[in-house]
Gaussian input, Z-matrix of N, CA and C with variables (Angstrom, degrees):
# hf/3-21g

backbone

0 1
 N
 C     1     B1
 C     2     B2     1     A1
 N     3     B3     2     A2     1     D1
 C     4     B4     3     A3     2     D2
 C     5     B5     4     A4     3     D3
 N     6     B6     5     A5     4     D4
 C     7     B7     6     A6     5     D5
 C     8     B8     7     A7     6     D6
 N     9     B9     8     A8     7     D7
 C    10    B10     9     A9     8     D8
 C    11    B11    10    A10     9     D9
 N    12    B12    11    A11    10    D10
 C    13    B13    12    A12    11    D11
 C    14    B14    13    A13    12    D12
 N    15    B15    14    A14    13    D13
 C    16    B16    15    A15    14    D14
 C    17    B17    16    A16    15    D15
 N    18    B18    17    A17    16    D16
 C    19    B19    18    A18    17    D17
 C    20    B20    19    A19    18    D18
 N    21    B21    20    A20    19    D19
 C    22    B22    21    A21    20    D20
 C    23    B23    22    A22    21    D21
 N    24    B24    23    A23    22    D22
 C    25    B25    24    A24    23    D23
 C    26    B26    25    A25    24    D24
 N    27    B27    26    A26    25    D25
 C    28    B28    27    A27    26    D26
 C    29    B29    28    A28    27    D27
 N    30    B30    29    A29    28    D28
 C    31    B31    30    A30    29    D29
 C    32    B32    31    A31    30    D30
 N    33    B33    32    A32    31    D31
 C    34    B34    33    A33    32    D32
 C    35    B35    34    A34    33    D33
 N    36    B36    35    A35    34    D34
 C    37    B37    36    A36    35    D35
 C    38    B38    37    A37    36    D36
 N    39    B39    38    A38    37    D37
 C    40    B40    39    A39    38    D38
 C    41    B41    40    A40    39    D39
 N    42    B42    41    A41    40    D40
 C    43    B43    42    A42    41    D41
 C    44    B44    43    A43    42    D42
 N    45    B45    44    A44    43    D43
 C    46    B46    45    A45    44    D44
 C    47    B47    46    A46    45    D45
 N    48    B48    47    A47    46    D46
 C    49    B49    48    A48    47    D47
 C    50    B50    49    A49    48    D48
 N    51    B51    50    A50    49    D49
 C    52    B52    51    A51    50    D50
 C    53    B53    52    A52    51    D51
 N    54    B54    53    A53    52    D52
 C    55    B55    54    A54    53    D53
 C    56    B56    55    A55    54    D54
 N    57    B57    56    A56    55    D55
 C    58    B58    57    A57    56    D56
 C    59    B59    58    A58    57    D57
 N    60    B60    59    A59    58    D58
 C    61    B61    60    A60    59    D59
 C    62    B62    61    A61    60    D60
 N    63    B63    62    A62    61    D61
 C    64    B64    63    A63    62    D62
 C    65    B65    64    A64    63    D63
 N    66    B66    65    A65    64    D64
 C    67    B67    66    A66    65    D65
 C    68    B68    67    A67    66    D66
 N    69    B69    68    A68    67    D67
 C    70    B70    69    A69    68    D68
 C    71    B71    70    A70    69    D69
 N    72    B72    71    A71    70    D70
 C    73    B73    72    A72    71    D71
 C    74    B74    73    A73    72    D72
 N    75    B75    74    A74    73    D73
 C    76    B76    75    A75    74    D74
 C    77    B77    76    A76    75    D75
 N    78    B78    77    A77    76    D76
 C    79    B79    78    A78    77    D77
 C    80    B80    79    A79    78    D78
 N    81    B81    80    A80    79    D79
 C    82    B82    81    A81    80    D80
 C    83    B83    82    A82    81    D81
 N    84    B84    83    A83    82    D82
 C    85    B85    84    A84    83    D83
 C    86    B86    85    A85    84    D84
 N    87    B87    86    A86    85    D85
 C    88    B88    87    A87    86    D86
 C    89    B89    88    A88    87    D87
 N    90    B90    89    A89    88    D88
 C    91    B91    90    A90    89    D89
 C    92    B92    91    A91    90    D90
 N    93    B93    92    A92    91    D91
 C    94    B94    93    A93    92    D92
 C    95    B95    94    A94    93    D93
 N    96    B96    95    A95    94    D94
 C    97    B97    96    A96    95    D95
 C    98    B98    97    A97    96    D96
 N    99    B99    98    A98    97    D97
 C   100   B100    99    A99    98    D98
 C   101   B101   100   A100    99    D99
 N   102   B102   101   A101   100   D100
 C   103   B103   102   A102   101   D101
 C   104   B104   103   A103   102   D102
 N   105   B105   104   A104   103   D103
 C   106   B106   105   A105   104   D104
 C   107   B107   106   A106   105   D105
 N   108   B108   107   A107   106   D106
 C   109   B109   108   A108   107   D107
 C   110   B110   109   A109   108   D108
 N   111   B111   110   A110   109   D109
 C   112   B112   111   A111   110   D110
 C   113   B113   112   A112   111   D111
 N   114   B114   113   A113   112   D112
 C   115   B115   114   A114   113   D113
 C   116   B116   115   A115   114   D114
 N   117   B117   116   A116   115   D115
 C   118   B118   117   A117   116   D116
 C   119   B119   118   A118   117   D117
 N   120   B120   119   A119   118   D118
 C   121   B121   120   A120   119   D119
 C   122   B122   121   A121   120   D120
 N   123   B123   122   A122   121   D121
 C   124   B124   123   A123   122   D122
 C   125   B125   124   A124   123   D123
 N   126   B126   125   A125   124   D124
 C   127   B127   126   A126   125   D125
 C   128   B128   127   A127   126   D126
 N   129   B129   128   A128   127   D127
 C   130   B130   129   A129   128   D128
 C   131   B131   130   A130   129   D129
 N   132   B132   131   A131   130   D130
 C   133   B133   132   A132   131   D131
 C   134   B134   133   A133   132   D132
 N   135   B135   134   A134   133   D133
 C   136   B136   135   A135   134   D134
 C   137   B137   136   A136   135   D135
 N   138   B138   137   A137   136   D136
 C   139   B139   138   A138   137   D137
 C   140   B140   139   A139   138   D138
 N   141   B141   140   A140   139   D139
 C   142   B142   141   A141   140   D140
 C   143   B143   142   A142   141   D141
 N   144   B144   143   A143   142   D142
 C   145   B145   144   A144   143   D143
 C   146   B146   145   A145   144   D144
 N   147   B147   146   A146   145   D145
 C   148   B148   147   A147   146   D146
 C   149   B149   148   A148   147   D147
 N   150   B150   149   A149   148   D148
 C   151   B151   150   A150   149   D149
 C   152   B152   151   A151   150   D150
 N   153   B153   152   A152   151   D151
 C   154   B154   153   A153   152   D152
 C   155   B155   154   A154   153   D153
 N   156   B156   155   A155   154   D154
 C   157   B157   156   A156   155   D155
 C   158   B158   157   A157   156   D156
 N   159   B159   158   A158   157   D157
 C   160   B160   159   A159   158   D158
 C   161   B161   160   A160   159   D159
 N   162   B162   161   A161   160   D160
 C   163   B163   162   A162   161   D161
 C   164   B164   163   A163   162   D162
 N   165   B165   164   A164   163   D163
 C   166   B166   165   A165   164   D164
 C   167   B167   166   A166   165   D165
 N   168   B168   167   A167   166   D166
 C   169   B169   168   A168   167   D167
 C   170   B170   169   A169   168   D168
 N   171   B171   170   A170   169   D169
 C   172   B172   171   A171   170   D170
 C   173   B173   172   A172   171   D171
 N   174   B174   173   A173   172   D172
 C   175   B175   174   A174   173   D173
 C   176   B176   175   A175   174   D174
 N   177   B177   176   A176   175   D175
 C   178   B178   177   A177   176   D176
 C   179   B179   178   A178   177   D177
 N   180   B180   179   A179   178   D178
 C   181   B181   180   A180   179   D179
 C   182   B182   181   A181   180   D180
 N   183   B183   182   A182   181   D181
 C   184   B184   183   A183   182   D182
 C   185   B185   184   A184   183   D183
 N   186   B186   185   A185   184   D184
 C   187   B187   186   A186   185   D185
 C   188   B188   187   A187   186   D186
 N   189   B189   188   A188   187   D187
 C   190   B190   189   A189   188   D188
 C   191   B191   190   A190   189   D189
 N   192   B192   191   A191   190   D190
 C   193   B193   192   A192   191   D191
 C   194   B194   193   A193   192   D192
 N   195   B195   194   A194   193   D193
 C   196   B196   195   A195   194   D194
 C   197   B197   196   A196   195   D195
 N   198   B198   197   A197   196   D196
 C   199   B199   198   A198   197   D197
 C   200   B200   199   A199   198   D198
 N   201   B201   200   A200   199   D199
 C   202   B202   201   A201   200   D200
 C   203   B203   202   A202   201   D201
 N   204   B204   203   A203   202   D202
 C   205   B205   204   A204   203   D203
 C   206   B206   205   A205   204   D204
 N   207   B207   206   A206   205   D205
 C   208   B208   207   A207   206   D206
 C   209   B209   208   A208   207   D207
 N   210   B210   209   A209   208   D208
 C   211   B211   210   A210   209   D209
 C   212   B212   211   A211   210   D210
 N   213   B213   212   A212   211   D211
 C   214   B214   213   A213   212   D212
 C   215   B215   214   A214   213   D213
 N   216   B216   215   A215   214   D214
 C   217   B217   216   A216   215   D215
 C   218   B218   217   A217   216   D216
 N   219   B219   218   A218   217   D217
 C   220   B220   219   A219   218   D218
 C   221   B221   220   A220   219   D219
 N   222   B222   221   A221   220   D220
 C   223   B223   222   A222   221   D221
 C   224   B224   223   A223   222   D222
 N   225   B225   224   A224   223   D223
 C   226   B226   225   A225   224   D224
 C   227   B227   226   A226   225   D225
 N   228   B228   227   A227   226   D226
 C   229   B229   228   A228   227   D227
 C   230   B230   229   A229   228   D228
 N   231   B231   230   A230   229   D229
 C   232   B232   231   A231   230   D230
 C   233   B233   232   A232   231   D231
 N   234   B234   233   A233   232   D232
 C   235   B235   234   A234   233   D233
 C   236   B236   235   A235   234   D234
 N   237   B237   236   A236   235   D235
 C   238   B238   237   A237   236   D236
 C   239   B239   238   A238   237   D237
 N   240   B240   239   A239   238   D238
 C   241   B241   240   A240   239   D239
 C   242   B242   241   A241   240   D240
 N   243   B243   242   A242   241   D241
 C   244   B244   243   A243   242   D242
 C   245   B245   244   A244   243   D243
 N   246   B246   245   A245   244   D244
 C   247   B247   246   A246   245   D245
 C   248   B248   247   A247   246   D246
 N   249   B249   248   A248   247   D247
 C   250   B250   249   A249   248   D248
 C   251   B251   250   A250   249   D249
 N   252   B252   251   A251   250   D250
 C   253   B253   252   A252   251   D251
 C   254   B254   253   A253   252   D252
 N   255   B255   254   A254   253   D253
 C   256   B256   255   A255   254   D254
 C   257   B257   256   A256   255   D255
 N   258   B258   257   A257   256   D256
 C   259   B259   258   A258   257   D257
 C   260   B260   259   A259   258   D258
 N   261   B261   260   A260   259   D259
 C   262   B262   261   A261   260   D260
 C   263   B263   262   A262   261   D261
 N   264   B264   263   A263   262   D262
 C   265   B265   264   A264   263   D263
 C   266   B266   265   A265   264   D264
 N   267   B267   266   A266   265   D265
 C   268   B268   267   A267   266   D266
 C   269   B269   268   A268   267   D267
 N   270   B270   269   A269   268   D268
 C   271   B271   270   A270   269   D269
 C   272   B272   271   A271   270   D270
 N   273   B273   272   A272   271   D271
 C   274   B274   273   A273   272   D272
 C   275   B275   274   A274   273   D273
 N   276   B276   275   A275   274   D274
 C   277   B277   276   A276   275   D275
 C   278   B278   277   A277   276   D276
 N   279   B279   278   A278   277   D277
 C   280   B280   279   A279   278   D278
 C   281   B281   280   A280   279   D279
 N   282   B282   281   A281   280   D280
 C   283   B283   282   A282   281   D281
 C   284   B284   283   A283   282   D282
 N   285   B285   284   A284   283   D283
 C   286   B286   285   A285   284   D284
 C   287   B287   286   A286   285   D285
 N   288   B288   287   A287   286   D286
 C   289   B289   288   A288   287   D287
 C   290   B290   289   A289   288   D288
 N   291   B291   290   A290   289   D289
 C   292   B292   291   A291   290   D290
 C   293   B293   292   A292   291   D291
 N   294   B294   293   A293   292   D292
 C   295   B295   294   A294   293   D293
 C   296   B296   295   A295   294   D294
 N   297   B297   296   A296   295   D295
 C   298   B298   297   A297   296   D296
 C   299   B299   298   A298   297   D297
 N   300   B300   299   A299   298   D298
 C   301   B301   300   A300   299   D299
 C   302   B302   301   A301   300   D300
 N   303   B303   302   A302   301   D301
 C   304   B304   303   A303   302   D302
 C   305   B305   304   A304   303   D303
 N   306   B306   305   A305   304   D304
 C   307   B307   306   A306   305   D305
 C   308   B308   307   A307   306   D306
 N   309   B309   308   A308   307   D307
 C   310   B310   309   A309   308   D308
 C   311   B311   310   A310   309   D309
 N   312   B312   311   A311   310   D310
 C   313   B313   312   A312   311   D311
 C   314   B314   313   A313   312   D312

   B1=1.4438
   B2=1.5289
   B3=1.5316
   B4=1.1551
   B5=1.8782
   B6=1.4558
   B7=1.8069
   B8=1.0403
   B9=1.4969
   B10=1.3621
   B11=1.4170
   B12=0.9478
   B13=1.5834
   B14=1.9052
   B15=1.3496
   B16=1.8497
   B17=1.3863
   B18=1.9195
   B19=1.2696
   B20=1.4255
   B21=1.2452
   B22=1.8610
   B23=0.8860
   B24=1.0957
   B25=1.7433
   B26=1.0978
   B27=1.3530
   B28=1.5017
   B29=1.9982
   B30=1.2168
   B31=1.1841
   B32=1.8850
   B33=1.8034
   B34=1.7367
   B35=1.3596
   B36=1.3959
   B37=1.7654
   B38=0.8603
   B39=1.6397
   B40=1.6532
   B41=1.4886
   B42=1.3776
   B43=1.7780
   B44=0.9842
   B45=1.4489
   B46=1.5908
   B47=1.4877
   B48=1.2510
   B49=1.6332
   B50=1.3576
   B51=1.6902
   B52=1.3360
   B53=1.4594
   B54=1.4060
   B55=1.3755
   B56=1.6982
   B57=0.9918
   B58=1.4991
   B59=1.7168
   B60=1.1625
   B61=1.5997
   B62=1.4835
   B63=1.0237
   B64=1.6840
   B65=1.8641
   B66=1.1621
   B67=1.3622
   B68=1.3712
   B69=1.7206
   B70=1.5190
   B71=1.7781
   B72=1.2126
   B73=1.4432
   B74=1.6792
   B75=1.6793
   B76=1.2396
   B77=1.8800
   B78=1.4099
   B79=1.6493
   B80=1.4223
   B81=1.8230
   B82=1.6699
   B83=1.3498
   B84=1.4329
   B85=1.3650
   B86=1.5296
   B87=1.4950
   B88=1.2919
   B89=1.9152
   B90=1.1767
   B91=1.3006
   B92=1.4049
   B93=1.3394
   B94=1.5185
   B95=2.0570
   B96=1.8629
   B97=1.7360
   B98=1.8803
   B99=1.4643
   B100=1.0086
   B101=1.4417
   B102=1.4558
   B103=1.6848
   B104=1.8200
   B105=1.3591
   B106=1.0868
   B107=1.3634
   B108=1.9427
   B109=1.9142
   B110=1.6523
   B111=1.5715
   B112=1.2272
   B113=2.0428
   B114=1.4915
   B115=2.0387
   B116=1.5415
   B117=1.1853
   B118=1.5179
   B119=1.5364
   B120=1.5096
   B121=1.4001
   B122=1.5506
   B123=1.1254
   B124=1.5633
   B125=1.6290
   B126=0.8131
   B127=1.1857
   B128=1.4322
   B129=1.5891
   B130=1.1547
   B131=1.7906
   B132=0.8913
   B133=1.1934
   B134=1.4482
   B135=1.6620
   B136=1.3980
   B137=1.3828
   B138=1.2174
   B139=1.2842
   B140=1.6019
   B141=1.3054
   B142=1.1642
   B143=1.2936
   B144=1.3850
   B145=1.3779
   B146=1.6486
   B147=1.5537
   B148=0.9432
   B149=1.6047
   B150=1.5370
   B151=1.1415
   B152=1.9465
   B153=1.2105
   B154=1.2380
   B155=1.8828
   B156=1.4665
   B157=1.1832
   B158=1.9090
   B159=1.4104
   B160=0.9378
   B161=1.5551
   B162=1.4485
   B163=1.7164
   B164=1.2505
   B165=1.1646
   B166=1.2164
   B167=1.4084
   B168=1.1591
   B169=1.8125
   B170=1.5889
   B171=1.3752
   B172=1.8773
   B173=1.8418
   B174=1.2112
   B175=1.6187
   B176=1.9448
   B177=1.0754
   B178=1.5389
   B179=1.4097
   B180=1.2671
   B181=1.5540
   B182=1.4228
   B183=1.3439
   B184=0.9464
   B185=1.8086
   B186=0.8579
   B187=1.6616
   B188=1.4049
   B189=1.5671
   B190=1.5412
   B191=1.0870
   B192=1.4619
   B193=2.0113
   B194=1.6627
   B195=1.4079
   B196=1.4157
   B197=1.7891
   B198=1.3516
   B199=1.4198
   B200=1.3570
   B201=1.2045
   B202=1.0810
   B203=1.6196
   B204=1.8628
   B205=1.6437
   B206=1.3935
   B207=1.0730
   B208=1.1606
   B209=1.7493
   B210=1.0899
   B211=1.8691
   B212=2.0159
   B213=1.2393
   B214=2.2572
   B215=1.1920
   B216=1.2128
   B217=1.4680
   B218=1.4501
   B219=1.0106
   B220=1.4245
   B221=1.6749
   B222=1.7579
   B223=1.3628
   B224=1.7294
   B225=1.0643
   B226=1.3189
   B227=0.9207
   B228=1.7877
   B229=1.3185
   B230=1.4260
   B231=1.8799
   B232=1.6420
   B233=1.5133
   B234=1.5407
   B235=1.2439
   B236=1.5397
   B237=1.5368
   B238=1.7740
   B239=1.6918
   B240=1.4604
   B241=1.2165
   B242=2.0462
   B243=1.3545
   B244=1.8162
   B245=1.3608
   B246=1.5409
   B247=1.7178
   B248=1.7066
   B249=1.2770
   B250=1.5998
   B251=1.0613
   B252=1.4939
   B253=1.4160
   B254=1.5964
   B255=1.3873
   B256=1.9607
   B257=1.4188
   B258=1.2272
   B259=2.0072
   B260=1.4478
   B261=1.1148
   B262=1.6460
   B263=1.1695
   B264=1.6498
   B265=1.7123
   B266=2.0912
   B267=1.1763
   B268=1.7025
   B269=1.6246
   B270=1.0961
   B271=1.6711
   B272=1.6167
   B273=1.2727
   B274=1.4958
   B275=1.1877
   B276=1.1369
   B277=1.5245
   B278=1.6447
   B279=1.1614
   B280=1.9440
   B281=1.1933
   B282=1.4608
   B283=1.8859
   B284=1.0041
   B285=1.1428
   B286=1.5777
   B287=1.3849
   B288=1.4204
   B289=1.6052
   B290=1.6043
   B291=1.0499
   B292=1.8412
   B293=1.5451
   B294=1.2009
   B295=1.6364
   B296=1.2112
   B297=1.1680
   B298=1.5235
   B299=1.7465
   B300=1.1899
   B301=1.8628
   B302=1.2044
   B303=1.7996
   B304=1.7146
   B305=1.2023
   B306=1.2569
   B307=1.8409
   B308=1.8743
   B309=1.5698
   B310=1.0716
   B311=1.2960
   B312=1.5863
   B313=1.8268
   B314=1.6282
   A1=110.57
   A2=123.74
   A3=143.44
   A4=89.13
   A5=120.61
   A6=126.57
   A7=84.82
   A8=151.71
   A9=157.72
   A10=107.57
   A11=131.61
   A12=147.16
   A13=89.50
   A14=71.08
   A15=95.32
   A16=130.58
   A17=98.50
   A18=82.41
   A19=120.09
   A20=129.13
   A21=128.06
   A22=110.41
   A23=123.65
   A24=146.74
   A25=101.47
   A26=136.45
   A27=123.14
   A28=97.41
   A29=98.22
   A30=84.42
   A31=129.29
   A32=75.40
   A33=79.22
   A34=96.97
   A35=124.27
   A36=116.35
   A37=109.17
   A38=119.42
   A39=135.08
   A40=112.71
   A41=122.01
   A42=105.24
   A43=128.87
   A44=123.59
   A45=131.05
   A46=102.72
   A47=119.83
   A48=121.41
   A49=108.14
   A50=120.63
   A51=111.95
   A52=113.62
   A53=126.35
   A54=136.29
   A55=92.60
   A56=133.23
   A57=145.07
   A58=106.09
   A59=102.21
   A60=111.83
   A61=94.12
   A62=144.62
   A63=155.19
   A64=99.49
   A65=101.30
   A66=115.49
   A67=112.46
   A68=105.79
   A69=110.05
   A70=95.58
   A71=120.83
   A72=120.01
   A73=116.08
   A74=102.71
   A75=105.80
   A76=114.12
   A77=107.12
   A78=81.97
   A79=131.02
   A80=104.55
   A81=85.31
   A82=91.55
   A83=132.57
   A84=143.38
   A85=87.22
   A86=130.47
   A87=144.00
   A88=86.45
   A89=124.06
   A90=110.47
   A91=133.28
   A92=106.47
   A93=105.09
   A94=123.10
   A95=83.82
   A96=92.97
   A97=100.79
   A98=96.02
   A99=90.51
   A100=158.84
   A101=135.49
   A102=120.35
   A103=89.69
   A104=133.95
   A105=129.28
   A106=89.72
   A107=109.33
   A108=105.23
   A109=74.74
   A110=104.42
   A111=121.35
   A112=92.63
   A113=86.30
   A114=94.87
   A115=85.89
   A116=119.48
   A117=122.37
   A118=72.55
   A119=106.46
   A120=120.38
   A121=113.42
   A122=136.82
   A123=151.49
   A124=102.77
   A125=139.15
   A126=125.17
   A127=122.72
   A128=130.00
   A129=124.27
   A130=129.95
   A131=154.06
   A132=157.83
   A133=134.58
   A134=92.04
   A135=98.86
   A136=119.64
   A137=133.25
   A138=145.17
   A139=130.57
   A140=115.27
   A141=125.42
   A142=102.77
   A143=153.63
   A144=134.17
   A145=91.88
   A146=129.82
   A147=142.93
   A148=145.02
   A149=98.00
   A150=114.81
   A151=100.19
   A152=126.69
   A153=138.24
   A154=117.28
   A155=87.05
   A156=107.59
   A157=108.31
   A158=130.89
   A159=136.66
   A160=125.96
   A161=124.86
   A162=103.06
   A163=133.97
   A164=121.88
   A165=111.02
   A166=126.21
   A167=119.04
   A168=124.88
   A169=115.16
   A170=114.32
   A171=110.24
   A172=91.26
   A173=79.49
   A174=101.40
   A175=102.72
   A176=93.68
   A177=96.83
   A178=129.22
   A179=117.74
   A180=114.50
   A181=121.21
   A182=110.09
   A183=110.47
   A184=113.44
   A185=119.69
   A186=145.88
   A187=129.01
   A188=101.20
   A189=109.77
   A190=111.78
   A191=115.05
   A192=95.76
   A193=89.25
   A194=109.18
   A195=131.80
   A196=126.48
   A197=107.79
   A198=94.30
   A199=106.34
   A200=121.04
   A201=152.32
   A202=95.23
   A203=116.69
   A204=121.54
   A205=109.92
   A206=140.61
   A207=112.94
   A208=95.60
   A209=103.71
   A210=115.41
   A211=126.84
   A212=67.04
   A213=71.08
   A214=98.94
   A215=111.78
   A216=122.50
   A217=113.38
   A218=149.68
   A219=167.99
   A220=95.63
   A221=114.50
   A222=108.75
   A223=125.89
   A224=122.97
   A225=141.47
   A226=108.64
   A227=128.27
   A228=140.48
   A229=118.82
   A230=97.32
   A231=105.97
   A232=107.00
   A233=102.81
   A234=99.50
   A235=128.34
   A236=104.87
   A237=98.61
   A238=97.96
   A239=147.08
   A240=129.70
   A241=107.73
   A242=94.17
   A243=98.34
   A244=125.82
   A245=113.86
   A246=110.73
   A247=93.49
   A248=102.17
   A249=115.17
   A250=123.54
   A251=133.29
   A252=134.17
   A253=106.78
   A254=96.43
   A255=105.87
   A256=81.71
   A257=98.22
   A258=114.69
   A259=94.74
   A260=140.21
   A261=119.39
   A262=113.45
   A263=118.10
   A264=110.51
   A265=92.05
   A266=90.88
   A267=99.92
   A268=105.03
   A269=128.38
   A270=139.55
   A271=127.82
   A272=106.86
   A273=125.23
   A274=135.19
   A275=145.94
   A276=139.98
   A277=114.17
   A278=89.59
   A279=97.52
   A280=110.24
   A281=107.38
   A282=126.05
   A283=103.94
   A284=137.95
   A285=133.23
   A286=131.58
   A287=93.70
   A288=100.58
   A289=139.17
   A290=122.18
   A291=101.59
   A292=106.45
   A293=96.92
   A294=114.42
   A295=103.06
   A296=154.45
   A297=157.19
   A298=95.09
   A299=119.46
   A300=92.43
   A301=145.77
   A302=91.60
   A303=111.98
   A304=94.31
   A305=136.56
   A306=120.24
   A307=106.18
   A308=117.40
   A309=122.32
   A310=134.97
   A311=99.69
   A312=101.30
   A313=107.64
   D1=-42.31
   D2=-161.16
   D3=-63.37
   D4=-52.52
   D5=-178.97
   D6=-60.07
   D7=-106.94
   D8=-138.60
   D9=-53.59
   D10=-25.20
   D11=137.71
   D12=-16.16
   D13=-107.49
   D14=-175.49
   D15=-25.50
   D16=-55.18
   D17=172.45
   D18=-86.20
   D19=9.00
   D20=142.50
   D21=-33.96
   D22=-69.31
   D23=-149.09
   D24=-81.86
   D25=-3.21
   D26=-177.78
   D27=-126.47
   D28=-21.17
   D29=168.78
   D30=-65.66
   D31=-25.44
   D32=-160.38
   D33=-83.21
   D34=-13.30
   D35=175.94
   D36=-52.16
   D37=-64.46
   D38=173.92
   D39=-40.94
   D40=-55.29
   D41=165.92
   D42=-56.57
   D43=-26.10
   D44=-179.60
   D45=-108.47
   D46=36.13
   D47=175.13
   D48=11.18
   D49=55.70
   D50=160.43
   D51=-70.65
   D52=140.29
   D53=-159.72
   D54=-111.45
   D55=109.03
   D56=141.90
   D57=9.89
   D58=-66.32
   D59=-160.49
   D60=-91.30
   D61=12.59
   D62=153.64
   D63=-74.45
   D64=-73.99
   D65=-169.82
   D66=-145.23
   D67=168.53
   D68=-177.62
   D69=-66.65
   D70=135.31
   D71=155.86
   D72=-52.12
   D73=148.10
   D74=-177.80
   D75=-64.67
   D76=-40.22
   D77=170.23
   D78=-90.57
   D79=26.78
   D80=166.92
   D81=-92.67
   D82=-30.13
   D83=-156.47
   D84=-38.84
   D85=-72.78
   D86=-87.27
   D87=-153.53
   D88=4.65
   D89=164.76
   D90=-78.43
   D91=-39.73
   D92=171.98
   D93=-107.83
   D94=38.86
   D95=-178.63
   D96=-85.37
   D97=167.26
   D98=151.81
   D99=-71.10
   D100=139.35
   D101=-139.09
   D102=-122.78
   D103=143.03
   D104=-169.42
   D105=-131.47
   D106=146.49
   D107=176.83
   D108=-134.31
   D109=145.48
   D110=175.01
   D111=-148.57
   D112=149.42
   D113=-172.48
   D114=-136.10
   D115=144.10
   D116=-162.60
   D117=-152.48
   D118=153.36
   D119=163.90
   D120=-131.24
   D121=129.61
   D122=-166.80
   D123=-114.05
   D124=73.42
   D125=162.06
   D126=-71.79
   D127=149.47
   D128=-169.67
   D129=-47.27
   D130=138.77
   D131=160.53
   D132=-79.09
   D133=111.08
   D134=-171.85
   D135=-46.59
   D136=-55.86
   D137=162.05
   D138=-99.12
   D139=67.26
   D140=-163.17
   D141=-65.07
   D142=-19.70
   D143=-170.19
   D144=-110.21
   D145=43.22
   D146=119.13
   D147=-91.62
   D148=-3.27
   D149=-160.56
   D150=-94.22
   D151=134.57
   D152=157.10
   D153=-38.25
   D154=-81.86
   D155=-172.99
   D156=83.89
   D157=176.52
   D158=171.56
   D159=-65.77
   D160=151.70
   D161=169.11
   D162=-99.08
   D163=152.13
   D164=-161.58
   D165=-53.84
   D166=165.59
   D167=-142.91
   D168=-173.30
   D169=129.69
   D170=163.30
   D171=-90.75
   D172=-176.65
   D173=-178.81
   D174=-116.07
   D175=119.31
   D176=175.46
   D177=-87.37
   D178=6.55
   D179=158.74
   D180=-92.48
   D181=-143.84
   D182=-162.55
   D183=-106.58
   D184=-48.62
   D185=137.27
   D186=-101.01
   D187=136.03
   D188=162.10
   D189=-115.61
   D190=119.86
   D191=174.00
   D192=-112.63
   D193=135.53
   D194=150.18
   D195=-97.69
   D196=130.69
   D197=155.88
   D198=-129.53
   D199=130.83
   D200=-152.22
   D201=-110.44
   D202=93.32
   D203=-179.86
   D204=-92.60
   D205=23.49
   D206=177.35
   D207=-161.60
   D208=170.53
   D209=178.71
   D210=-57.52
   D211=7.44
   D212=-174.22
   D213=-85.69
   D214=136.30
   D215=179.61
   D216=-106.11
   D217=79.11
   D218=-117.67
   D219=-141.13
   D220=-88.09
   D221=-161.26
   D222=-67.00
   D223=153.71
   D224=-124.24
   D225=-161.50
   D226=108.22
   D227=144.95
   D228=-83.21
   D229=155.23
   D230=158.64
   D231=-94.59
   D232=126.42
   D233=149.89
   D234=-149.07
   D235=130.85
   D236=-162.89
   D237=79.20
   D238=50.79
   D239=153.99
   D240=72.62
   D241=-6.22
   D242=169.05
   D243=-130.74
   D244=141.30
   D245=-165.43
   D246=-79.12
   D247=147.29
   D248=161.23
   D249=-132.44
   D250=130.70
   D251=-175.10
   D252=-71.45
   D253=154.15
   D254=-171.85
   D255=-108.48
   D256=140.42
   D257=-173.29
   D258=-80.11
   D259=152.52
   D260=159.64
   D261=-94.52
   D262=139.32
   D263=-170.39
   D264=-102.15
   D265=146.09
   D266=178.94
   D267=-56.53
   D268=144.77
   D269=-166.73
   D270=29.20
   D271=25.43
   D272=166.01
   D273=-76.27
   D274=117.28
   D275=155.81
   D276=-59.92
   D277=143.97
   D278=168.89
   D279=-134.31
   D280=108.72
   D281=179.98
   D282=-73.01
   D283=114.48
   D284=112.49
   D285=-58.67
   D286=120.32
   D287=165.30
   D288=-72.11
   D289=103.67
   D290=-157.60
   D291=-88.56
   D292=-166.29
   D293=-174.37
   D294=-61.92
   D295=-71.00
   D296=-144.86
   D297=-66.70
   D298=-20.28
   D299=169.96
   D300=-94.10
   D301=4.01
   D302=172.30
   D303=-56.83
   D304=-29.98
   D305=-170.27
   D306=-73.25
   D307=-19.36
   D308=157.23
   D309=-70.14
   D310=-35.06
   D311=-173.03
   D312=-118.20

């Protein structure tokens, strides 16, 4: 996770032509932070329009990588003032960007 980390983080300098001598680049920022692994399992729901679910939330680090194995459609963007479910694609990661990189972008 810690490589896929990185090479995130270096990709996105290069899209956002962060320049070195501007600022610290995002993956020196963020190389020797702390890295958290959490495995949650969702299995489908019998009665989903009973179900809660979590409330809504940003992510306050720096990256989230999810992979999302199986068909439950759980995660959830705003967009335009409406939630939308993220389809899960078979062997994909899904980045989230969190709060701490507005000081980057």
């Amino acid at each position: 996770m810690k490589q896929l980390s990185m090479v995130l983080f270096n990709k996105m300098e290069n899209a956002l032509q962060v320049q070195a001598a501007e600022i610290k680049g995002m993956s020196e920022v963020f190389k020797d932070r702390t890295q958290a692994m959490r495995m949650n399992y969702y299995p489908p729901c019998p009665k989903p329009n009973l179900a809660i679910g979590l409330t809504s939330h940003s992510d306050f680090g720096g990256l989230t990588i999810l992979l999302q194995i199986n068909e439950v459609e759980g995660l959830q963007i705003k967009k335009d003032g409406t939630w939308i479910s993220v389809k899960p694609l078979p062997n994909a990661f899904v980045v989230n960007v969190g709060d701490i990189m507005e000081v980057f972008i």
